[in-house]
C-alpha positions, -999 to 999 in steps of 0.1 A, spaced: 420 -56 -66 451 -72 -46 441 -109 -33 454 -113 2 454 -144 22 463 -148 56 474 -180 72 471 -181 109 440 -161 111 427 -167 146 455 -153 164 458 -120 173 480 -107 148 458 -129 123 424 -112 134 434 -76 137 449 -82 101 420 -91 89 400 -61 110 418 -39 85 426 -56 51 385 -61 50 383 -21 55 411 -17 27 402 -2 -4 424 -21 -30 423 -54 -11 401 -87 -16 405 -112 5 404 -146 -6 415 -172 24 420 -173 59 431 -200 69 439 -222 103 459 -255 119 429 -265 138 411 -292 128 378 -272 132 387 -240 127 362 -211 146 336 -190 133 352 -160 116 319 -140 126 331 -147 169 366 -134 165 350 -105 142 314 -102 154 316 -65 130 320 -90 100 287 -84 79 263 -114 79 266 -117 42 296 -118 42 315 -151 26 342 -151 44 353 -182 67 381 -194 87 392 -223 66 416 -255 72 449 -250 56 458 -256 23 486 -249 3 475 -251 -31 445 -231 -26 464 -203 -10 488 -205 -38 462 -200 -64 441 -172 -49 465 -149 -35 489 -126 -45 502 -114 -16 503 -137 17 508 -129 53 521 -157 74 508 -155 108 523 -186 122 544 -191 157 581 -186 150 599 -214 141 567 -231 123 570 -201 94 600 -207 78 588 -241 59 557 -226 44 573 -189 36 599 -210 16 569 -228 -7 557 -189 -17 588 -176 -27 596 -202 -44 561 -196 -68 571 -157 -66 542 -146 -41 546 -112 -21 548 -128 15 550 -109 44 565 -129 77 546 -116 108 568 -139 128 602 -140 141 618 -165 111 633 -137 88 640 -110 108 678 -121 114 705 -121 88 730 -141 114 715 -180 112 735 -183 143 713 -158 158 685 -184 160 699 -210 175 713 -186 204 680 -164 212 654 -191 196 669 -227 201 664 -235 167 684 -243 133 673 -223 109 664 -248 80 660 -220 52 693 -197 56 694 -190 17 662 -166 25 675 -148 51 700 -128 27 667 -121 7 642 -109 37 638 -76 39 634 -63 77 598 -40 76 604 -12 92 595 15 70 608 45 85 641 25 80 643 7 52 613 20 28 635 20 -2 640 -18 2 610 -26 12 596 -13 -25 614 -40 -40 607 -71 -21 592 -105 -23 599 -114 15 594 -89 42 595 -101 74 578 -81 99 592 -63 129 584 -76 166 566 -50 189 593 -40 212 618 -29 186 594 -10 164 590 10 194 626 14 203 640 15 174 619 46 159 625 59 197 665 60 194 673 62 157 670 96 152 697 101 180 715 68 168 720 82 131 733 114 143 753 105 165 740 122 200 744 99 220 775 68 237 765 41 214 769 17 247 748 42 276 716 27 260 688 13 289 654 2 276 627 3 301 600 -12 279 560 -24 290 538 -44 270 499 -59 272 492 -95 275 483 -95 245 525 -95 229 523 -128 243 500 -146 219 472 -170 222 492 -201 241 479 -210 277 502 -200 300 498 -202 334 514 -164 342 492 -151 315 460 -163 332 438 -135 343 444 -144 384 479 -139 372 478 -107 354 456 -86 370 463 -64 398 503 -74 391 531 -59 375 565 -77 371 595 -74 346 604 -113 325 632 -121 307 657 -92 318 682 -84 290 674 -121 278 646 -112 256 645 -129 223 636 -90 207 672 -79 216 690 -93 187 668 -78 164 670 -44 176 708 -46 180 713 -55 147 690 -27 131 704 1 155 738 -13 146 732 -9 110 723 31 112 749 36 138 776 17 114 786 8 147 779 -21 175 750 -7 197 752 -18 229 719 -17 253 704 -31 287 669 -38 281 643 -50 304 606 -59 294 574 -55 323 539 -74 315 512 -48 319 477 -62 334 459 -48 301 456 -58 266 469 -41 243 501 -16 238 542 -11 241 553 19 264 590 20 261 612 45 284 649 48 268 678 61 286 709 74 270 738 95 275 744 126 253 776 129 232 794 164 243 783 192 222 744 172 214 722 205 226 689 199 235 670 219 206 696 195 183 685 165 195 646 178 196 656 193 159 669 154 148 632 139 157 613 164 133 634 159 106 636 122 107 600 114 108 591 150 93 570 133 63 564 101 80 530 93 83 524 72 116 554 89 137 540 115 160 563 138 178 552 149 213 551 191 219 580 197 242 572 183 275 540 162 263 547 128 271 523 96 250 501 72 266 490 39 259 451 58 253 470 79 221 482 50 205 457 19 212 437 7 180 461 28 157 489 25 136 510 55 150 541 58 166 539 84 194 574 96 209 582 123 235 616 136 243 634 154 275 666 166 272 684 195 287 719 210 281 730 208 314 718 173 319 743 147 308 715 117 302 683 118 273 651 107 279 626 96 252 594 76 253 579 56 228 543 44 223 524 20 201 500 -2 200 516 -38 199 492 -57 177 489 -23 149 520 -9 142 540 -36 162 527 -62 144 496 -61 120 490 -22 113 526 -26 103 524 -54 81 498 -38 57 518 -6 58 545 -28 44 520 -40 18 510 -6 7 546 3 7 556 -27 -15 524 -26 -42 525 16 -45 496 19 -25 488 51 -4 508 43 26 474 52 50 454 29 25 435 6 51 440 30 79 415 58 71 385 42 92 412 27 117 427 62 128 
């Protein structure tokens, strides 16, 4: 048996990880830990958690985590990640970065989009970015993966077929993404609040979300090219899940049963993409409490402009589902290992 730890377990990411390492055959799990000074009841945030069960939500420490665990998931705020992730590597631990901290190869990067320094650059050249339907082959190798966000797992797997092929004007890109409260994280903020939320709809942070970076630079990579893209996030009054709407123009000569025949080849043997039937579109319902990907695409050959749409649930596949995919990936585990009870 694997021993897992998880530091930052009463977030969101934190507690669905948990939801589904405890349901994972080949997993025990040895820590949870917290920054609170009294950290919660792990049977509140998981009232399914068997009474007998020993598990508890304990106060941080690094030398316990260090000797029980073999693979870690940090599920600390970005910018607070980067300090602890660098005490694992450096005693050869599997860590998995759930936050932001590694996803970048460009320090610069950081300081633009996150106004911060990174302090550990040296680790960046060594982080692996998670996305398995990417970068699988790299991910079997590493010691540091860092976890996509939610928004570009969901646009990403939604334009790379057509990206890699190249269908479509690399700069006629438009992301029309929607996301649950629950992308947002456990902070109080005042427009998260329920009087806020509910009964509104708004966009935040157009084409100056911090996700946009990351999605350039992995769209970039399968292009070989620079990607260009407008991309405006909406807060959904709900909890949970990423609906992303992506606009593009076709390259002359992309056909429509081309473009439909570049989907089912790409994700063909993948295991959590799911292509729509033509002219089935996914919904939030498909995808919530899951770890698929669900994508629909329109395109017709006298229409000059593709439509795909891309859904997933933000805390599974964009966040925690995908995480211990990553896991299985990396130890040679059945990639649904986990996910059998989940699906």
């Amino acid at each position: 048996m694997i021993r897992c730890s998880i530091v930052g377990a009463t977030g969101y990411t934190g507690i669905e990880l948990a939801r589904i390492l405890l349901r994972h055959p080949r997993v025990r799990m040895t820590h949870l830990t917290s920054r609170q000074d009294e950290p919660p009841e792990l049977g509140k945030l998981l009232p399914e958690l068997s009474k007998k069960s020993p598990l508890k939500i304990e106060k941080f420490d690094l030398r316990k985590v260090l000797d029980g665990s073999d693979v870690v998931f940090s599920c600390l705020p970005h910018t607070e990640s980067a300090e602890f992730v660098l005490a694992l590597a450096a005693k050869n631990k599997i860590v998995i970065d759930l936050s932001a901290d590694f996803r970048l190869k460009d320090p610069k990067q950081y300081k633009a989009w996150y106004g911060w320094k990174h302090p550990r650059v040296a680790l960046l050249k060594s982080a692996v970015y998670g996305l398995p339907e990417i970068y699988r082959e790299e991910i079997q190798g590493a010691s540091l993966i860092a976890n996509p966000g939610c928004y570009p797992t969901a646009t990403i797997l939604g334009l790379a077929p057509l990206v890699a092929k190249g269908l479509i004007d690399l700069d006629s890109i438009t992301v029309d993404a929607k996301s649950g409260v629950s992308g947002a994280g456990k902070k109080l903020k005042a427009e998260l609040l329920a009087g806020e939320v509910n009964e509104n709809f708004k966009a935040y942070k157009v084409n100056q979300h911090q996700h946009m970076p990351e999605i350039q630079m992995v769209l970039s990579d399968i292009a070989r090219a620079k990607v260009l893209f407008s991309f405006v996030p909406h807060l959904l009054p709900l909890e949970r899940g990423i609906l992303a709407t992506i606009y593009a123009r076709k390259k002359t000569g992309a056909k429509a049963k081309k473009i439909r025949e570049a989907y089912l080849e790409t994700y063909e043997k993948e295991p959590f993409v799911r292509i729509r039937k033509e002219g089935d579109f996914p919904s939030l319902h498909a995808v919530q409490y899951t770890n698929f990907c669900d994508i629909g695409i329109w395109a017709e050959d006298k229409n000059p402009r593709v439509i795909v749409i891309s859904a997933i649930d933000n805390l599974v596949k964009g966040a925690s589902g995908q995480a211990v995919q990553n896991m299985n990936i990396r130890l040679g585990f059945p990639e649904q290992a986990g996910f059998e009870r989940l699906e």
